[in-house]
C-alpha positions in Angstrom: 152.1 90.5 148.7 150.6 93.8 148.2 150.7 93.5 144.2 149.5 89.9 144.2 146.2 91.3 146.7 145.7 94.2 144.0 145.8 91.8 141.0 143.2 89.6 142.9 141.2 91.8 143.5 141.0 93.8 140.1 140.7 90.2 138.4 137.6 89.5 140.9 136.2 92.9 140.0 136.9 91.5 136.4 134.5 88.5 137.0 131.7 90.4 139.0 131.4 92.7 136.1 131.4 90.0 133.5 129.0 88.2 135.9 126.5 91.3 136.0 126.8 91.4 132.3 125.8 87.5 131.7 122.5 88.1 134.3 121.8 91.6 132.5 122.0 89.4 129.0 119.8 86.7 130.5 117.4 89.1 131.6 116.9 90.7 128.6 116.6 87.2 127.0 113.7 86.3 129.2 111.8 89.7 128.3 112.5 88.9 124.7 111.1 85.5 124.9 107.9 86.6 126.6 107.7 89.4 124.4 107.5 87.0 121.2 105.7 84.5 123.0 103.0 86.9 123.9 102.7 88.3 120.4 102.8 84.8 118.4 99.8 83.9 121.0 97.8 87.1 119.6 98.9 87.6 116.0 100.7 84.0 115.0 103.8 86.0 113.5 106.1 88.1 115.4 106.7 91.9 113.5 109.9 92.1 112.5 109.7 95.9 112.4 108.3 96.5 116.0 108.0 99.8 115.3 106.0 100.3 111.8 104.4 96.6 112.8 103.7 94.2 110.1 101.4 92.1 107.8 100.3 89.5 110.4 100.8 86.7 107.4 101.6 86.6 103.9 97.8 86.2 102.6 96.7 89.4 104.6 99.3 91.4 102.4 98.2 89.4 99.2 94.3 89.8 100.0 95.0 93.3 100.5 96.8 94.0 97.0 94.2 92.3 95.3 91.3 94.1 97.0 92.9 97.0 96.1 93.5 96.6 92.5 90.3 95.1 91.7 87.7 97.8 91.8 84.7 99.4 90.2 86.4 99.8 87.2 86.4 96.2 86.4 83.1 95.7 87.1 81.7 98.7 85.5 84.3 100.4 83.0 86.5 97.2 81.6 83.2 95.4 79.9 82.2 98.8 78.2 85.6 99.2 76.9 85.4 95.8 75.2 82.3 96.8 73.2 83.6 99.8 72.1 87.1 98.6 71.2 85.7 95.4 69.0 84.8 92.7 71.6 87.6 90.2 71.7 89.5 92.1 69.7 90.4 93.9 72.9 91.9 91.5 74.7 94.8 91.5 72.4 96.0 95.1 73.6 94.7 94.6 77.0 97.6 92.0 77.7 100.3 93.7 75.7 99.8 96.5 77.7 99.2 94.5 81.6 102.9 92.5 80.4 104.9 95.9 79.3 103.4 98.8 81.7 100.9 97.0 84.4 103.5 94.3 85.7 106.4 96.0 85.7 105.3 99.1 87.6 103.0 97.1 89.8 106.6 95.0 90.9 108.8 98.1 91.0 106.3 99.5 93.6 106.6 96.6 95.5 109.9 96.1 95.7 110.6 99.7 96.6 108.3 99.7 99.5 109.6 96.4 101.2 112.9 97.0 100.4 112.7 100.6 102.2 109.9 99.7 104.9 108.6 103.1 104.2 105.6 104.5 102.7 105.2 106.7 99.1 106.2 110.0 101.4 109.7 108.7 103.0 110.7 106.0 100.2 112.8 108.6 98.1 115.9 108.6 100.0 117.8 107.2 97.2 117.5 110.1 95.1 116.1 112.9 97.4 115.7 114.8 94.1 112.6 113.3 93.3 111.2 114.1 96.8 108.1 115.5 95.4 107.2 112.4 93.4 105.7 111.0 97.2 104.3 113.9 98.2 102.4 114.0 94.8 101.5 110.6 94.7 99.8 111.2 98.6 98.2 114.1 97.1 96.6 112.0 94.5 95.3 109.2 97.0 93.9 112.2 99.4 91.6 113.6 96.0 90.8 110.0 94.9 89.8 108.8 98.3 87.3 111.7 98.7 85.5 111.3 95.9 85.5 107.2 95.6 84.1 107.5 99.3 80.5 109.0 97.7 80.2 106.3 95.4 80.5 104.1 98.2 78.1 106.1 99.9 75.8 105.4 97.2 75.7 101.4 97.1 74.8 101.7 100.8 71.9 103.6 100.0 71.0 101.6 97.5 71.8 98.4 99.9 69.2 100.1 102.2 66.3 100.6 99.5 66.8 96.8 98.5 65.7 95.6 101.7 61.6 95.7 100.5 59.6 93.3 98.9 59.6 95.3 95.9 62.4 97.2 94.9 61.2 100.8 94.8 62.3 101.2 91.0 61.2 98.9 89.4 58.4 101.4 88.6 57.9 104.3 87.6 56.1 107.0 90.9 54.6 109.8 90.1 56.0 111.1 93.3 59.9 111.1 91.5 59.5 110.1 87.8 59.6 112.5 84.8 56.7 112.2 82.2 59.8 110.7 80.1 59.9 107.9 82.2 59.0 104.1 80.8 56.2 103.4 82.2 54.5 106.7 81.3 55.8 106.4 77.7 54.7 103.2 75.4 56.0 101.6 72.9 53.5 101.5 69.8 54.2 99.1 67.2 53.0 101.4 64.4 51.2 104.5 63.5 48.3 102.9 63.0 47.8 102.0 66.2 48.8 105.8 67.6 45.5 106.6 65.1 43.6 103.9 66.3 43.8 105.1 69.6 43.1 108.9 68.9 46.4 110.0 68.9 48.2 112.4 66.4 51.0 110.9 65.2 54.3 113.2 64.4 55.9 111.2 61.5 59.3 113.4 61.6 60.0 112.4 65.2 58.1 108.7 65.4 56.2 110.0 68.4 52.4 110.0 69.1 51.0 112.8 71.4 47.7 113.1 72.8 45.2 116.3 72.4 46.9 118.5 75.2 50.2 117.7 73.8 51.4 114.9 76.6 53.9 112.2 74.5 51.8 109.0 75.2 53.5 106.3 72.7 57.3 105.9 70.5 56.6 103.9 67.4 60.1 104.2 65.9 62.3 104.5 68.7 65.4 105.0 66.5 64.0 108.0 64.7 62.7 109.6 68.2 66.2 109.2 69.7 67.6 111.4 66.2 65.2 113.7 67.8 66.5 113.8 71.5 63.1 112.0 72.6 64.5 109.4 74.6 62.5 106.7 77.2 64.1 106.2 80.7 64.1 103.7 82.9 62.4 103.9 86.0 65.9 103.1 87.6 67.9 106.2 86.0 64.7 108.3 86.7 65.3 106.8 91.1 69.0 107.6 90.5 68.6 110.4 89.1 65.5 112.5 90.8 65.4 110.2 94.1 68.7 109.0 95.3 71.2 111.7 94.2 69.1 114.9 92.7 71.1 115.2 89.6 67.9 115.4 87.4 67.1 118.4 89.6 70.4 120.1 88.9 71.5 122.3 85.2 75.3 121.3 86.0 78.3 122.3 88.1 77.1 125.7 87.9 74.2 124.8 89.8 74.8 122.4 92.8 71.9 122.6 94.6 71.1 122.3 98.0 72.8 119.1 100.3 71.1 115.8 100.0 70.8 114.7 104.0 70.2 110.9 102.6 73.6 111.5 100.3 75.2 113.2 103.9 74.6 110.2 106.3 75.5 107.4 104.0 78.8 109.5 102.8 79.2 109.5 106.9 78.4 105.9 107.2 80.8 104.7 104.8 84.1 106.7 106.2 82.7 105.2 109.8 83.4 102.1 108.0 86.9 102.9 107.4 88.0 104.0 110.7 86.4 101.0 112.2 88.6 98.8 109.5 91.7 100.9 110.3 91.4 100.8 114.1 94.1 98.7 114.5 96.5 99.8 111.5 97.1 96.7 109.1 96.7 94.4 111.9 92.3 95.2 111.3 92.1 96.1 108.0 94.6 93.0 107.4 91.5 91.1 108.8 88.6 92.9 107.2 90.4 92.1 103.4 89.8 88.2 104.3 86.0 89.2 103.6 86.0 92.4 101.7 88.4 90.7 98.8 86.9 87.2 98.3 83.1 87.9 98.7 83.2 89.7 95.6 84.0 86.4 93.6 81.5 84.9 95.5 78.8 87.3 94.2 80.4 87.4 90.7 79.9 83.3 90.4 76.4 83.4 91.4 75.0 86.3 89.3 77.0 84.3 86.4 75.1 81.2 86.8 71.7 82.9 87.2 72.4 85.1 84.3 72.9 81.8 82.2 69.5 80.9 83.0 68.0 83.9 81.8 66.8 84.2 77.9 69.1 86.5 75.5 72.5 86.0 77.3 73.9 84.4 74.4 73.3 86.9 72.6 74.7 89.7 75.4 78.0 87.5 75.6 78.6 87.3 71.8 78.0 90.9 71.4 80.8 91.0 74.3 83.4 88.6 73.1 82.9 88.3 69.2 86.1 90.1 67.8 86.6 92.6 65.3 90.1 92.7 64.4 89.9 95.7 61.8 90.0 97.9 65.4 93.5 97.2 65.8 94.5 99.3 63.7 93.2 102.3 65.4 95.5 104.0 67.9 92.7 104.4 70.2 92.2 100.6 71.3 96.3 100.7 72.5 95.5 103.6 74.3 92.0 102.3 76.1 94.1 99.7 76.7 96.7 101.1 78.5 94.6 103.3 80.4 93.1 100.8 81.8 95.6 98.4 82.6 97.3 101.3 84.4 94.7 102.7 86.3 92.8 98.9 87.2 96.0 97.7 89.1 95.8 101.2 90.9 99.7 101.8 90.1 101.2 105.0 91.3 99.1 106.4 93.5 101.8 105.6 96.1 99.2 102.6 97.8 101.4 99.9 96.5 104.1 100.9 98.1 102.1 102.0 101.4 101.0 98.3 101.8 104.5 96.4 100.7 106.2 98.7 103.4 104.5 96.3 105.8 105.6 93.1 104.3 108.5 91.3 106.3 112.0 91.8 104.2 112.2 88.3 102.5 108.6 88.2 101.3 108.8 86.9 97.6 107.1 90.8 95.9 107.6 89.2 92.8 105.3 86.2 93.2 102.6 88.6 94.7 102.9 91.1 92.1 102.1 88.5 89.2 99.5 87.0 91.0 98.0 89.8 91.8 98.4 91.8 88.4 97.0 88.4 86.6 94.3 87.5 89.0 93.2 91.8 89.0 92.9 91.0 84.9 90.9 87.7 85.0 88.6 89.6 87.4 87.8 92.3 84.6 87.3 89.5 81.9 85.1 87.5 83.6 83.2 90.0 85.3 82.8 91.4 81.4 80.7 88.1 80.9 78.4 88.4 84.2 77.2 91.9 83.4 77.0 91.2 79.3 74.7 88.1 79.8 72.6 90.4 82.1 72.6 93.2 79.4 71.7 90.4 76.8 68.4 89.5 79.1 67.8 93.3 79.4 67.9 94.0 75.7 65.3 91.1 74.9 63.2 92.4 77.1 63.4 96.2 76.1 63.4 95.3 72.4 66.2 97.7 71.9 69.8 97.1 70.4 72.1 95.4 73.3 74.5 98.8 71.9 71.6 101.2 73.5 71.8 99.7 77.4 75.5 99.1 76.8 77.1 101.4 79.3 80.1 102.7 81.5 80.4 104.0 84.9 77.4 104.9 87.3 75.2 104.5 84.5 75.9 101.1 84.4 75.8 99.9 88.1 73.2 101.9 89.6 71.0 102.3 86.6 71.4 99.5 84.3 72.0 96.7 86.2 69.2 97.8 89.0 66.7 97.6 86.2 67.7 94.0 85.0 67.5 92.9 88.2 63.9 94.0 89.0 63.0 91.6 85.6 63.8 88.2 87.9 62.4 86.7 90.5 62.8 87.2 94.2 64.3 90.5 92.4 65.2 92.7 96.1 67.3 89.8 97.1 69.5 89.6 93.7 69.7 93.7 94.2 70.9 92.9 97.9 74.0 90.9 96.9 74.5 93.1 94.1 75.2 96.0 96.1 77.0 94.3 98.6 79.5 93.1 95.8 79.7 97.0 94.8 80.7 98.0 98.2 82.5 95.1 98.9 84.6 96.3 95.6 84.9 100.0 96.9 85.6 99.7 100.2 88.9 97.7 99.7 90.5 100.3 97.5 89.0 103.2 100.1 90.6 101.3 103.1 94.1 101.6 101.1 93.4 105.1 99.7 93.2 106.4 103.5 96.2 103.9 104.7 98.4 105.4 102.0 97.8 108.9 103.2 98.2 107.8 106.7 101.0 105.6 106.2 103.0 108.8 104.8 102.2 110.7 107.6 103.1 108.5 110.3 106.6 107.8 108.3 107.4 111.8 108.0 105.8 112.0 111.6 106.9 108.8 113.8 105.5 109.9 116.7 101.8 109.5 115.1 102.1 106.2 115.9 101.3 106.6 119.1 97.9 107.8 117.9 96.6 106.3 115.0 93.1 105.8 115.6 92.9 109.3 116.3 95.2 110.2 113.1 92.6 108.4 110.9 89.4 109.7 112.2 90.8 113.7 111.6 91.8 112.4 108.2 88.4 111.1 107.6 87.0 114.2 109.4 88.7 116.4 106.6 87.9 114.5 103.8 84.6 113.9 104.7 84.2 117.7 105.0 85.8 118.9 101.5 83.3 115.8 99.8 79.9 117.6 101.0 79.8 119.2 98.0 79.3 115.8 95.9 76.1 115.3 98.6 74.5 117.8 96.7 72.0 117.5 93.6 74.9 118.6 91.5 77.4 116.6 93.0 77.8 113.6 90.6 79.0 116.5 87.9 81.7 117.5 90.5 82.4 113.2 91.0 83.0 113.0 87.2 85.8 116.4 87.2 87.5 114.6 90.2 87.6 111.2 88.3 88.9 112.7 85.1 91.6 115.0 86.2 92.7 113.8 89.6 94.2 110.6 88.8 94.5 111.8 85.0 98.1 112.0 83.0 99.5 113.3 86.9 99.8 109.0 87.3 101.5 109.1 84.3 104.1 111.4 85.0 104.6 109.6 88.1 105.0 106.4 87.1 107.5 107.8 84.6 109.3 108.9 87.1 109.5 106.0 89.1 111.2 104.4 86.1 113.8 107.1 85.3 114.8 107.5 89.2 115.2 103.9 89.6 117.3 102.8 86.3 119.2 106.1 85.6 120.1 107.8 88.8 119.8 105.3 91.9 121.3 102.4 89.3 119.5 99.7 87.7 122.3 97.5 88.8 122.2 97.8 92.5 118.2 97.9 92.3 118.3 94.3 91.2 120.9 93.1 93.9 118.7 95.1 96.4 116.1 93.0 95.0 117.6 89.4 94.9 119.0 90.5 98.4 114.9 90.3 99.7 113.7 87.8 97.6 116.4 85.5 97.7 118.1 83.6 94.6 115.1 81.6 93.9 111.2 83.3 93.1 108.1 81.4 94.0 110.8 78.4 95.1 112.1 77.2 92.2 112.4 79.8 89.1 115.7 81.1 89.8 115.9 84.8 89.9 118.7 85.6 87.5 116.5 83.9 84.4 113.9 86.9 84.9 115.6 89.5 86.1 117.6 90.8 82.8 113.5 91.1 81.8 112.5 93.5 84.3 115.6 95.7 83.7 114.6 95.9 80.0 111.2 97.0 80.7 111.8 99.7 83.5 114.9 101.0 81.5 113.2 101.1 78.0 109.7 99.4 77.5 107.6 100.8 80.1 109.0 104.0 80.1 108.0 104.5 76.4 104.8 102.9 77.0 103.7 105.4 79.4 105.4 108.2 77.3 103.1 106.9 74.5 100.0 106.8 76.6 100.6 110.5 77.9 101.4 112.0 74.4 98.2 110.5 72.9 96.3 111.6 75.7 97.4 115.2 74.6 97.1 115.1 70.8 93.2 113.9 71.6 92.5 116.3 74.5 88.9 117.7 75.0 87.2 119.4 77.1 84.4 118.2 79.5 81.5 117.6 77.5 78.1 118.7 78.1 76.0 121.9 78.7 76.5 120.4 82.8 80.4 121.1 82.6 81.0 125.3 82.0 84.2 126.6 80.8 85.4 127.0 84.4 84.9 122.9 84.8 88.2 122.3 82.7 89.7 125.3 84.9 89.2 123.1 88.6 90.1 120.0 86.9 93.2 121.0 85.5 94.8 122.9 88.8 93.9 119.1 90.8 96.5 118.1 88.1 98.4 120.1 88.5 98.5 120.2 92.5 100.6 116.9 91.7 102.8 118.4 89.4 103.6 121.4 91.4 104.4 119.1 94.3 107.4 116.8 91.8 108.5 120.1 90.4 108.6 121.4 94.1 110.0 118.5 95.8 113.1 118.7 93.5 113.8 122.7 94.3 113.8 122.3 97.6 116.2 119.6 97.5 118.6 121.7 95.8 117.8 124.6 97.6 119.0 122.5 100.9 122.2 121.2 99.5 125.7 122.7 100.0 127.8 123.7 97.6 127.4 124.9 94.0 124.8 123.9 91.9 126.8 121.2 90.4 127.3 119.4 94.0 123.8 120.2 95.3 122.8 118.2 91.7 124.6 115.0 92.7 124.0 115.5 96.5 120.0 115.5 95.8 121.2 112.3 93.4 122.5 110.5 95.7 120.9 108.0 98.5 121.0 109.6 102.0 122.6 107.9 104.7 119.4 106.4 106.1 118.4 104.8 103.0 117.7 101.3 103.0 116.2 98.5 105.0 114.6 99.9 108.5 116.2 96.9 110.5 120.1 96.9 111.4 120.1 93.2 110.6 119.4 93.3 107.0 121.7 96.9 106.0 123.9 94.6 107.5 123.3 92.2 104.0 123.4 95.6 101.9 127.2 96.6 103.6 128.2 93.5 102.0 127.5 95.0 98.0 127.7 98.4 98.8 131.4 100.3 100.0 131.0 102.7 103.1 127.4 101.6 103.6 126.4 103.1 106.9 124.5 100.1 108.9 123.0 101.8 112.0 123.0 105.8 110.9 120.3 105.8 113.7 122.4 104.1 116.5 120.2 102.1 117.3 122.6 99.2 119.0 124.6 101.6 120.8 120.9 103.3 122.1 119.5 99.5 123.3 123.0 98.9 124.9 123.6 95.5 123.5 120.5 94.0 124.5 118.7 91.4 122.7 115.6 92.5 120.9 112.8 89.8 120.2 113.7 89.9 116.8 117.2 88.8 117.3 115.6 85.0 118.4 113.9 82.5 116.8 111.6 80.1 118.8 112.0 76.6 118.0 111.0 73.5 119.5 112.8 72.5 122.4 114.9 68.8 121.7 116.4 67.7 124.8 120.3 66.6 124.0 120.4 62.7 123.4 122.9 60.8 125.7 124.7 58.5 123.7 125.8 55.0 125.8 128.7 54.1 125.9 129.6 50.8 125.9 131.5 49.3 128.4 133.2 45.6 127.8 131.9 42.9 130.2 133.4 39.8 131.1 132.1 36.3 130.1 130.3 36.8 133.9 128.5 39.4 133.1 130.4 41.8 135.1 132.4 44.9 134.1 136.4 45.3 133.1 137.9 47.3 136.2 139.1 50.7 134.6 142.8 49.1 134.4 142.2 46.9 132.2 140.3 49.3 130.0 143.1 52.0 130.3 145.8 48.6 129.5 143.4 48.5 126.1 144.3 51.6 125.4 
């Protein structure tokens, strides 16, 4: 009697606990359903990764690549290029290069970032020897982001001066021009009529003075420019002696006192980025939906109204009309590759910063062709806006289209300005103008700071917890090491930054992305990683297995050599900074921001030997080898890795064993509720109308 009471009430015990256990589940159902609920009200898609957060949809990811890649070098260095590297002729080289080195590096940082949900600083674990390669790669968005900011800074002053009824260049003042400027400076048709109007007339130099020596008139304007005598536009003369002070400045060596003007908008513009990266992805992911497409917008319209204006033809001809004979020069391939490299912004670690939010099955291939192809058809077409403005601006000058043809600053805060002030209703055409420019910055700035963030918060976790305030001390610091481009001589200091900060270092990066990847983490299992997150099938139909043999070749061989070739010619033609502006010591700075990066690879693999155990053989393989924790962040998909890789380690974290078996929102999908259908069944009546009693059914069985 006494057993049978003890086995009752152990087996009641049994059922209590198991009871406990079911309410404990359902309770932790309930939370999970009101936590997904709650969050598909306010973002529309649950995060998969509740703790990094993600893209709130696929086009916020997509918008943001593209803003990213598409910059100010499309608008302002990509048409330039063209005319100097034989028109059309350039276009040849240009996609060569974006299908062997722009692609496939541009996908290879996608996939390594959504594959590892973790940013340029923490995505290394496969081969800890190459460690370094993040920390360089933050290094090189923390220098780029500091001096891209003042640029920014400038097209909101500008922005601010367009807001007159006469743009304030569009003539030359006394108050800021130099007695070189245009409207100071004539153009005489002759000599004759430099005598005619009392003038003396200096024949060697095609110039015409007056009696106390002033230059009044330029008769041969080729000849005079042999000379160094040179006209400016009452734009460059506002750029240079009004809005930045470089015309008041010998060169790096002389900096000059801080421009307050320069101070506040530098200021204004990293506001801007804390206000966009409030919120982490979840505000910037919002801003992009503007930032990224207005700058088409703008592009369309200035391209219709410079149709309308006389002498475009002849701009766009002199942009597109090939010259095939430039192929043969080396340096076309290497302009080429240059810019393909540094247009879809690859390697500076951003890619991967932003594809470390993506969900795990987002298709990174699809995004990374449309993005790569889309960031090319962006520089080509934008290479026809400004050329049919440059066309306009030419006809009116009466000088060579080759003479206003320019790159850089020169051409969007000098050139361009001045064409605009030759239309009607001229401030409101400079008002969209600049609002494309900053649109175009301000996209690639809000990544540059995300990419250094990102890497913090990764090394860092509990950052998290403090993001807003992370960004602002970021933005505080950077802010502080750019007051020296506020000053007159700042745009010399701009131009060392942008040469040597994201010079070959990229290169050397990118070149080690490709040897880490195929010849010590495996080319093999980097493809299954990827098929494992993109599935069999890429943009729905193309099955993966047709392309993927393709990427393999390039990140094994093609790209690899490209790059290789890039960096090698980019020796063999070295020079130095050019210019009486850039001293010796110029070259010096430039050269140890390059090689902060290189230090930092070089680094990153000593100290993971110098932390390994063992001899230096076993330390070797150890910092060869993926660390435990490498792989996808959620225990649900190393659980699809275990299945292709022995003695995979799924939850290195323990994080089941830490939530005690209960259910995480992620673990449930919401679907429409469908209540259960009853099916009828049918039950045999008699010829009455009344039902067989159940014998008679039971007798039919």
């Amino acid at each position: 009697m006494s057993v049978m009471t003890t086995n009752t009430n152990a087996s009641t015990k049994t059922i209590e606990e198991r009871l406990d256990r079911i309410e404990q589940l359902n309770e932790s159902i309930v939370v999970a359903l009101n936590k997904k609920k709650k969050h598909n009200i306010m973002y529309g898609l649950e995060d998969e990764n509740e703790e990094r957060g993600n893209w709130s949809g696929r086009f916020d990811f997509f918008l943001s690549c593209l803003g990213y890649a598409v910059g100010l070098g499309n608008v302002w260095r990509f048409p330039y290029l063209c005319y100097r590297n034989g028109g059309g002729a350039f276009f040849i080289p240009y996609v060569i290069m974006l299908v062997f080195v722009g692609m496939p590096i541009f996908f290879l940082e996608l996939s390594l970032g959504q594959f590892s949900s973790s940013g340029p600083l923490t995505c290394w674990r496969y081969a800890p020897l190459f460690q370094g390669v993040g920390v360089g790669m933050v290094a090189v968005s923390a220098m780029v982001a500091i001096y891209y900011n003042m640029i920014i800074g400038w097209s909101l002053y500008y922005l601010f001066a367009s807001f007159t009824s006469e743009l304030p260049w569009t003539n030359c003042d006394p108050e800021w021009a130099s007695p070189m400027c245009l409207d100071f400076v004539k153009k005489a048709d002759s000599p004759a009529e430099c005598h005619f109007k009392l003038l003396q007339v200096n024949t060697t130099s095609g110039t015409c003075y007056d009696f106390n020596g002033t230059l009044r008139y330029i008769y041969d304007l080729a000849l005079a420019k042999e000379h160094g005598i040179e006209r400016k536009l009452p734009s460059e003369e506002y750029f240079e002696r009004k809005a930045i002070g470089n015309g008041f400045s010998e060169g790096l060596q002389d900096l000059g006192p801080i421009r307050w003007q320069m101070v506040l908008c530098y200021l204004l513009a990293f506001i801007l980025v804390v206000m966009a990266l409030s919120k982490s992805i979840k505000s910037s992911g919002k801003v992009v939906y503007f930032t990224a497409t207005f700058p088409y917008i703008v592009l369309i319209i200035l391209f219709v109204r410079g149709l309308m204006l006389d002498g475009h033809r002849e701009g766009i001809k002199f942009y597109i009309t090939p010259d095939m004979s430039k192929l043969s020069d080396s340096a076309i391939w290497k302009d080429a590759a240059v810019q393909i490299f540094f247009s879809l912004s690859a390697s500076w670690g951003g890619l991967i910063a932003l594809a470390s939010y993506n969900r795990f099955h987002n298709d990174c291939l699809r995004d990374a062709i449309a993005v790569s192809i889309g960031n090319c058809a962006t520089s080509v077409f934008a290479g026809f806006v400004i050329f049919s403005y440059l066309g306009n601006l030419s006809l009116n000058l009466g000088v060579p289209i080759e003479d206003v043809a320019r790159s850089g600053a020169s051409l969007a805060f000098t050139v361009y300005p001045y064409a605009v002030t030759l239309m009607p209703a001229s401030p409101f055409w400079a008002i969209i103008f600049f609002l494309m420019l900053l649109t175009l910055g301000v996209d690639s700035q809000f990544v540059l700071v995300e990419t250094v963030t990102t890497a913090l918060m990764d090394r860092f976790p509990k950052l998290r917890e403090y993001k807003l305030l992370t960004v602002m001390i970021l933005c505080c610091i950077f802010f502080l090491l750019g007051l020296t481009l506020t000053t007159n001589g700042g745009i010399y200091m701009l131009e060392v930054m942008d040469t040597y900060s994201g010079g070959w270092n990229i290169m050397f990066i990118a070149l080690c992305e490709c040897l880490s990847i195929c010849y010590v983490y495996g080319i093999r299992r980097f493809l299954v990683d990827i098929e494992t997150m993109i599935g069999h099938k890429i943009c729905g139909f193309c099955p993966f297995f047709m392309c993927k043999y393709w990427w393999a070749l390039n990140w094994c061989a093609l790209t690899p050599i490209g790059v290789a070739f890039i960096m090698i010619f980019s020796w063999v033609k070295y020079t130095d900074m050019e210019g009486d502006e850039f001293p010796e010591w110029s070259d010096v700075l430039g050269w140890m921001m390059t090689l902060t990066v290189i230090v930092a690879i070089i680094g990153g693999a000593i100290v993971a030997l110098a932390t390994g155990e063992g001899s230096l053989g076993n330390r070797f393989k150890q910092a060869c080898t993926p660390t435990v924790e490498w792989g996808p962040a959620l225990v649900k998909h190393r659980k699809l890795v275990e299945k292709y890789v022995p003695n995979y380690v799924v939850d290195p974290w323990g994080k089941e064993a830490q939530s005690g078996g209960n259910v995480s929102p992620n673990d449930i999908a919401l679907q429409e509720y469908q209540p259960p259908q009853v099916v009828k069944k049918e039950v045999p009546m008699t010829t009455d109308g009344k039902a067989y009693p159940p014998e008679y059914e039971q007798a039919r069985m």
